[in-house]
Backbone as numpy.savetxt, mean C-alpha at the origin, in Angstrom:
# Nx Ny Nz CAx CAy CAz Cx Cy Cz
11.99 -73.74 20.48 12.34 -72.53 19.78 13.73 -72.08 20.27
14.45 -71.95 19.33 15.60 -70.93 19.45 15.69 -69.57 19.45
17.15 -69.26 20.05 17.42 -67.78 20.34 17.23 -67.01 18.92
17.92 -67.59 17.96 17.86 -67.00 16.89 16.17 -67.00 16.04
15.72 -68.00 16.34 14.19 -67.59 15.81 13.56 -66.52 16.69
13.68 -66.58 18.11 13.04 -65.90 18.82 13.27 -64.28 18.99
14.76 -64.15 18.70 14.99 -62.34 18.50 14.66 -62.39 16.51
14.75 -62.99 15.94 13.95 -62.68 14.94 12.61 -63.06 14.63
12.17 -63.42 15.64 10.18 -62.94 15.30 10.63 -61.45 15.83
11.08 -61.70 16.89 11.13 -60.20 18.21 10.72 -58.87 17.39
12.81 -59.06 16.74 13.53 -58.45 16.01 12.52 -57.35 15.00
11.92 -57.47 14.42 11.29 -57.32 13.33 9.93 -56.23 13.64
9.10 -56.68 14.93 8.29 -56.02 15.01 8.68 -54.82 15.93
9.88 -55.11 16.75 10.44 -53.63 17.23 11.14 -52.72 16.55
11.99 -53.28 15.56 12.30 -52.15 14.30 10.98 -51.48 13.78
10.43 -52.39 13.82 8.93 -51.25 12.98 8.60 -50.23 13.39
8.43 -50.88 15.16 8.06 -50.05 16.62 8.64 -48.65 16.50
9.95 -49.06 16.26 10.77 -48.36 16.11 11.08 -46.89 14.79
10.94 -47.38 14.58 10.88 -46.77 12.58 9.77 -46.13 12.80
8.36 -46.57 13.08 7.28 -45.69 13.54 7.38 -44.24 14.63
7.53 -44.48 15.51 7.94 -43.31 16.46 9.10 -42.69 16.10
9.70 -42.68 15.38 11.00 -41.70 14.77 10.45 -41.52 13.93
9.48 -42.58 12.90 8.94 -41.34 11.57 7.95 -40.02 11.82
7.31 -40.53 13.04 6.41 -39.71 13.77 6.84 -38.60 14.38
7.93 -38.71 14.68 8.34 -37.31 15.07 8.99 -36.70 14.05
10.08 -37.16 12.99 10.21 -35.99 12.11 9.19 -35.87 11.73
7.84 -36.04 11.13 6.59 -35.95 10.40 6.27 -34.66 11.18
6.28 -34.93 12.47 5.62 -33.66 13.57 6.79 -32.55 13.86
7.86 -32.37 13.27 8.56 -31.87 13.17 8.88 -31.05 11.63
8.84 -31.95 10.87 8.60 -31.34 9.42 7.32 -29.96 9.20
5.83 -30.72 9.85 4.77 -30.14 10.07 5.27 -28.93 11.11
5.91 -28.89 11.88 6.16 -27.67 12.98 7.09 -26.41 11.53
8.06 -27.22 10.92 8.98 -26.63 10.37 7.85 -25.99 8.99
7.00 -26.48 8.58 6.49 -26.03 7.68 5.47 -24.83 8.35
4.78 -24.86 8.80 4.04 -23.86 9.45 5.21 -22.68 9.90
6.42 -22.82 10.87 6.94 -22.23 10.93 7.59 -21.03 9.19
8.29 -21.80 8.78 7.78 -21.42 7.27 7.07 -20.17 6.71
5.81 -20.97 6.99 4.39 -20.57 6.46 4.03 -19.06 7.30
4.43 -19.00 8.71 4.04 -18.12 9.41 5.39 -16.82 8.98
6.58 -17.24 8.59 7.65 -16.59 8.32 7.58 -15.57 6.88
6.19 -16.51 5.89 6.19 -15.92 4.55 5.43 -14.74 4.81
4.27 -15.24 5.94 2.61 -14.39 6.32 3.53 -12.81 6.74
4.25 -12.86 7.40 4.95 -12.28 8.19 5.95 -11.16 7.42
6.68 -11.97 6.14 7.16 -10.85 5.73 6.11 -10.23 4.56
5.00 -10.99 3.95 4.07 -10.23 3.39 3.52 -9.31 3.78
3.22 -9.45 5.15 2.45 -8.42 5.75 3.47 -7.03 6.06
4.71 -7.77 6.15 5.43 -6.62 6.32 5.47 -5.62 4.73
5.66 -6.27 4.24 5.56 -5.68 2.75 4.45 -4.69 2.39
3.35 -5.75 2.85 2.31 -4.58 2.32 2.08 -3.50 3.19
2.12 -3.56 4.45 2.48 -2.55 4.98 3.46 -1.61 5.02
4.32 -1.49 4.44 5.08 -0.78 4.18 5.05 -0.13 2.46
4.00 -0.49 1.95 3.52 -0.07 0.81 2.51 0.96 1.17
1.12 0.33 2.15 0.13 0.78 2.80 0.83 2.61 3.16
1.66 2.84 4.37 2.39 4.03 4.61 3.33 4.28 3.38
3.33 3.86 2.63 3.82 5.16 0.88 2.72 5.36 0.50
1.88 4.66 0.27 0.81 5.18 -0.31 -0.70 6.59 0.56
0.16 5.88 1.71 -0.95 7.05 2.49 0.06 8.86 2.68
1.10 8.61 3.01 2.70 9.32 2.48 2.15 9.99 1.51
1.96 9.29 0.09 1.39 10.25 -1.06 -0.03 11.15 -1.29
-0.53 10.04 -0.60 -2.37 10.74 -0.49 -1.99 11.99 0.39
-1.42 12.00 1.51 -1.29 13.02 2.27 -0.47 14.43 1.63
0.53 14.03 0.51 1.31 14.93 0.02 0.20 15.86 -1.29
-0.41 14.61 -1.70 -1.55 15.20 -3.12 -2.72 15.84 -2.04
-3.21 15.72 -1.06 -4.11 16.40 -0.17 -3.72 17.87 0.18
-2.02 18.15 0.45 -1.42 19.27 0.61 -1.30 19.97 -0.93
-0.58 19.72 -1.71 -0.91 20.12 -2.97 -2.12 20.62 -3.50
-3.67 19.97 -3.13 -4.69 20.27 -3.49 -5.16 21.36 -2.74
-4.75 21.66 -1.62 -5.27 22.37 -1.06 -4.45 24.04 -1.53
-2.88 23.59 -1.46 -2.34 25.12 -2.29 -2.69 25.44 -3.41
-3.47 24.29 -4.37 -3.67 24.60 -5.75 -5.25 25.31 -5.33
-6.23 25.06 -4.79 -7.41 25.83 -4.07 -6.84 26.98 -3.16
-6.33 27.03 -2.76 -5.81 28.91 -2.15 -5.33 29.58 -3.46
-4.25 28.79 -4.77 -4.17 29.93 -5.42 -5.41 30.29 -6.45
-6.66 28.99 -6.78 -7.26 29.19 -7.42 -8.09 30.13 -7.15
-8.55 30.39 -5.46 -9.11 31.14 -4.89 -8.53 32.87 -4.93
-7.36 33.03 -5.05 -6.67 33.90 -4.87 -6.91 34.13 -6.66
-6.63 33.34 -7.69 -6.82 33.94 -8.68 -7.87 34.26 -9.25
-9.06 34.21 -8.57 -10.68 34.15 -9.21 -11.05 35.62 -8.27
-10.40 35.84 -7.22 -10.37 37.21 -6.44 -9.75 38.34 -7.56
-8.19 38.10 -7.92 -7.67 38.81 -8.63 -8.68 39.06 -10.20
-8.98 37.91 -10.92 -9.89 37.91 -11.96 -11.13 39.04 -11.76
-11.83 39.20 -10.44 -12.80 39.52 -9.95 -12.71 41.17 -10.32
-11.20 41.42 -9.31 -10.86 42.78 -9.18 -10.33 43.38 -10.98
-10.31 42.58 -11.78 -9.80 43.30 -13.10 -11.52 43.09 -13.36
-12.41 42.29 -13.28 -13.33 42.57 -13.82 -14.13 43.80 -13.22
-14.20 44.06 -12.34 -14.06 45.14 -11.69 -13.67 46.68 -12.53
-12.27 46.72 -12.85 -11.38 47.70 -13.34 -12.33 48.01 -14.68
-12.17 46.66 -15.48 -12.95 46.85 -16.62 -14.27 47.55 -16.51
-15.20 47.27 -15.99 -16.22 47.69 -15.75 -16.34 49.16 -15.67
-15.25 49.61 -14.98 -15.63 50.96 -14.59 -14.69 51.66 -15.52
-13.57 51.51 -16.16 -13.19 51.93 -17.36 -13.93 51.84 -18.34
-14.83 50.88 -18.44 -15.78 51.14 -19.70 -16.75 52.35 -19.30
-17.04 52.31 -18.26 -17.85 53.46 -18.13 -17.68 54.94 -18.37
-15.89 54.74 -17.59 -15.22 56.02 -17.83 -15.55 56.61 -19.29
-15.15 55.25 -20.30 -15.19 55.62 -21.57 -16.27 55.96 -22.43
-17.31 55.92 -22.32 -18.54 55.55 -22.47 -19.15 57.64 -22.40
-18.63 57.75 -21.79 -18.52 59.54 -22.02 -17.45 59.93 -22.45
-16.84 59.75 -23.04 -15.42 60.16 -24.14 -16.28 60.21 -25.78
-15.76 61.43 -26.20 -16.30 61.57 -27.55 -15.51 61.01 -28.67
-15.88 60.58 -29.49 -14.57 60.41 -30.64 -13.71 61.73 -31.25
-12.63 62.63 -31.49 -12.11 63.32 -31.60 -11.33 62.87 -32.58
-10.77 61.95 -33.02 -10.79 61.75 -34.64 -11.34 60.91 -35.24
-11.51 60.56 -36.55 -12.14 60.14 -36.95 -11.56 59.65 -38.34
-11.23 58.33 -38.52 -10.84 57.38 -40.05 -11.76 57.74 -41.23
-11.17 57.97 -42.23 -12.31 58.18 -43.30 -11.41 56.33 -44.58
């Protein structure tokens, strides 16, 4: 056997050798880069929705304040309602002994 047959049996199966463990690591590298990625998308989604999450609680909290001034004035106006029903009441009474003094024909 010769040199030249003998680095080409060699030849051949250490390129493979070769070609294998370098495909193997970008492969495990691609896979790192994709997860990385993947954890980068998780990451700004979550940021997203959280930052939706606090507007939306922002608003619940603003319509909670609102509801509550719209119940003090409703309260305040069913008091006031109260006190004219009140007024009425006792003006009708007032009236209620008043004679008619003229009279439409």
């Amino acid at each position: 056997m010769d040199w030249i047959t003998l680095v080409s049996v060699l030849l051949a199966p250490l390129t493979a050798a070769c070609g294998w463990f370098v495909g193997k690591r970008k492969r495990n590298n691609d896979f790192l880069q994709d997860m990385q990625n993947s954890i980068n998308t998780l990451v700004a989604e979550n940021s997203r929705l959280l930052d939706e999450i606090v507007t939306v609680k922002r608003q619940n909290v603003e319509l909670l304040i609102q509801n509550e001034v719209m119940k003090n004035k409703l309260a305040a106006l069913e008091q006031q309602n109260e006190q004219f029903k009140q007024e009425i009441t006792d003006l009708n009474a007032k009236f209620q002994n008043i004679k008619t003094i003229t009279r439409c024909k």
